[in-house]
C-alpha positions as CSV (number, residue, x, y, z in Angstrom):
1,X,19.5,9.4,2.8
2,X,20.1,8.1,6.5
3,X,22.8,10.1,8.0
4,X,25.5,7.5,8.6
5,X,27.1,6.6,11.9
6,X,30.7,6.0,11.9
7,X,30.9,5.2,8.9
8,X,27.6,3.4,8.3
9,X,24.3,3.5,7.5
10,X,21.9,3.6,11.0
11,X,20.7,-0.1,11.0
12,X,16.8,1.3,11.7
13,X,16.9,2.8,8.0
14,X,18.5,-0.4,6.7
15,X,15.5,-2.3,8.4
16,X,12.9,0.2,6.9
17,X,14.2,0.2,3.9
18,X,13.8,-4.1,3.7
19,X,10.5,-3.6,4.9
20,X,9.1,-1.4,2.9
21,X,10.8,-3.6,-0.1
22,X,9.1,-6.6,1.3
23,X,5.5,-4.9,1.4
24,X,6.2,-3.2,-2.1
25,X,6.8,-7.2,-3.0
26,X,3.8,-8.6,-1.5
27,X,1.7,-5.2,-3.6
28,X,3.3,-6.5,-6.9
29,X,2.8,-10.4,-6.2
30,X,-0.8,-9.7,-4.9
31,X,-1.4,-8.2,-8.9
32,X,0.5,-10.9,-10.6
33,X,-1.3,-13.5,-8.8
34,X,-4.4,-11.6,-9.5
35,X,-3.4,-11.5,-13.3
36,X,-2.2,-14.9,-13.1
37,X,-2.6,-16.9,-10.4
38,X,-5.3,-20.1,-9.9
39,X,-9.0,-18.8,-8.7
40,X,-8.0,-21.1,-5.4
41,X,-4.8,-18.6,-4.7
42,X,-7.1,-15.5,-5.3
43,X,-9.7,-16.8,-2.6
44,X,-7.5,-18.0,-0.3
45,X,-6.4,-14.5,-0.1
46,X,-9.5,-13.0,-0.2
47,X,-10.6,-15.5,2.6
48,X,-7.4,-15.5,4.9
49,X,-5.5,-12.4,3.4
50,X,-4.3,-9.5,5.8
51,X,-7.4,-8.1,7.9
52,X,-7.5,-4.7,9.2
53,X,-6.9,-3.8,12.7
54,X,-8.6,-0.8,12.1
55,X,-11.9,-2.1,10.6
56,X,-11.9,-5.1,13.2
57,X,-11.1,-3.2,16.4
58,X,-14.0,0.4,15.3
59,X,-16.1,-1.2,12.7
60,X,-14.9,2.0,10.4
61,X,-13.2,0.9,7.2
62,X,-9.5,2.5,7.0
63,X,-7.9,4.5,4.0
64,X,-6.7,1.1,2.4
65,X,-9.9,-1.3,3.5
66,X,-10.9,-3.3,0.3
67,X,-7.5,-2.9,-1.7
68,X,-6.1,-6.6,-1.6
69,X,-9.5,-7.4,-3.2
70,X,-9.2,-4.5,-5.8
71,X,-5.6,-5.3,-6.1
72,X,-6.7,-8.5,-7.2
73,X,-9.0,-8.0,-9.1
74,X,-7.0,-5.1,-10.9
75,X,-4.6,-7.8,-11.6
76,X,-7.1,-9.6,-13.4
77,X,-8.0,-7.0,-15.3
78,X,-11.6,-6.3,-13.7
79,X,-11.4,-2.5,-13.2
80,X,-15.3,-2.1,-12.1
81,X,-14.9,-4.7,-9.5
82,X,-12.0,-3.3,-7.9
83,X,-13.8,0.3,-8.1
84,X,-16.1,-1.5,-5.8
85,X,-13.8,-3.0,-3.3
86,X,-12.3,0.7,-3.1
87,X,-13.4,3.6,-5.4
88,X,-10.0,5.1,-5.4
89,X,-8.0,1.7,-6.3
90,X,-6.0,2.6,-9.1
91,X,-4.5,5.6,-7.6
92,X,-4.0,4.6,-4.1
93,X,-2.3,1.1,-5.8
94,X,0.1,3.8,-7.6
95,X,0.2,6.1,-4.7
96,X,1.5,3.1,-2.0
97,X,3.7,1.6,-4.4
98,X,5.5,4.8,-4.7
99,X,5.8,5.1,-1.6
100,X,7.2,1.8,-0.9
101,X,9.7,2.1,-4.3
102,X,11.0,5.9,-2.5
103,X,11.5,4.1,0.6
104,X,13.0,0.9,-0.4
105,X,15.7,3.1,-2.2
106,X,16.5,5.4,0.5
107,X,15.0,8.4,-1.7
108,X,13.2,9.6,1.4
109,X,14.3,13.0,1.7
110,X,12.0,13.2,-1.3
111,X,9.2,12.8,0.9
112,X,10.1,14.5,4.1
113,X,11.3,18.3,2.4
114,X,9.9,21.1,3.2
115,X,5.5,20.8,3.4
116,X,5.6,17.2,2.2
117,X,5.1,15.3,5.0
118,X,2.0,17.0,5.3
119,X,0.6,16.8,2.1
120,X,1.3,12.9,1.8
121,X,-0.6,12.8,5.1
122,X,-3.3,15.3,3.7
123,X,-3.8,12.8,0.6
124,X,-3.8,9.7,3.4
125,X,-6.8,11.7,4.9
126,X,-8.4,12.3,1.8
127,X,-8.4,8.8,0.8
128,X,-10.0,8.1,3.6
129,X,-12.8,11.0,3.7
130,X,-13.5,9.8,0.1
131,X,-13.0,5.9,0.8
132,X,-16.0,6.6,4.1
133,X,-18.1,8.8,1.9
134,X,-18.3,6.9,-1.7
């Protein structure tokens, strides 16, 4: 829980806590729509979705590159396609969206106690040795 200041809650945490809400939003809309939503939605997204900054500044593909796609197609119910956008889709979908859920409701010391930290960081890396090696 952020540790209030006279009174109230410390207006960062407020604002972390929307934003991860508002990502945690655009994961669940990105599935219904790929459930859902019109072929034209699904490509558009595809097309002119969020790029990564990672991937478009080193050429190297980060921990997440490929999971609107999979997302997508998860949504749709195409499980081997979205294994090929990003081997690891299911799990990192449920893994982020954990995240997001503990963040949006201030559950947070959840994560941070004791060796957590390290070991959400350790699966971030692992995701990513397995994203660059499958």
């Amino acid at each position: 829980r952020p540790r209030p200041r006279n009174g109230k809650v410390a207006s960062g945490a407020v604002l972390a806590r929307v934003i991860a809400g508002g990502y945690a939003a655009l994961v669940i809309a990105g599935f219904v729509i790929g459930a859902t939503g019109p072929e034209s939605w699904r490509q558009a997204i595809v097309d002119d979705g969020p790029g990564c900054p990672l991937k478009a500044t080193t050429d190297i593909d980060c921990p997440f590159c490929g999971m609107t796609r999979a997302t997508l197609a998860m949504g749709r119910g195409d499980l081997g396609t979205a294994l090929q956008y990003h081997p690891l889709a299911p799990f990192v979908l449920l893994f982020v969206l954990t995240l997001l859920v503990l963040v949006t409701f201030g559950r947070t010391t959840v994560l941070l106690n004791g060796k957590r930290p390290f070991l959400l960081l350790g699966m971030i890396g692992a995701i990513w040795i397995l994203r660059l090696v499958l």
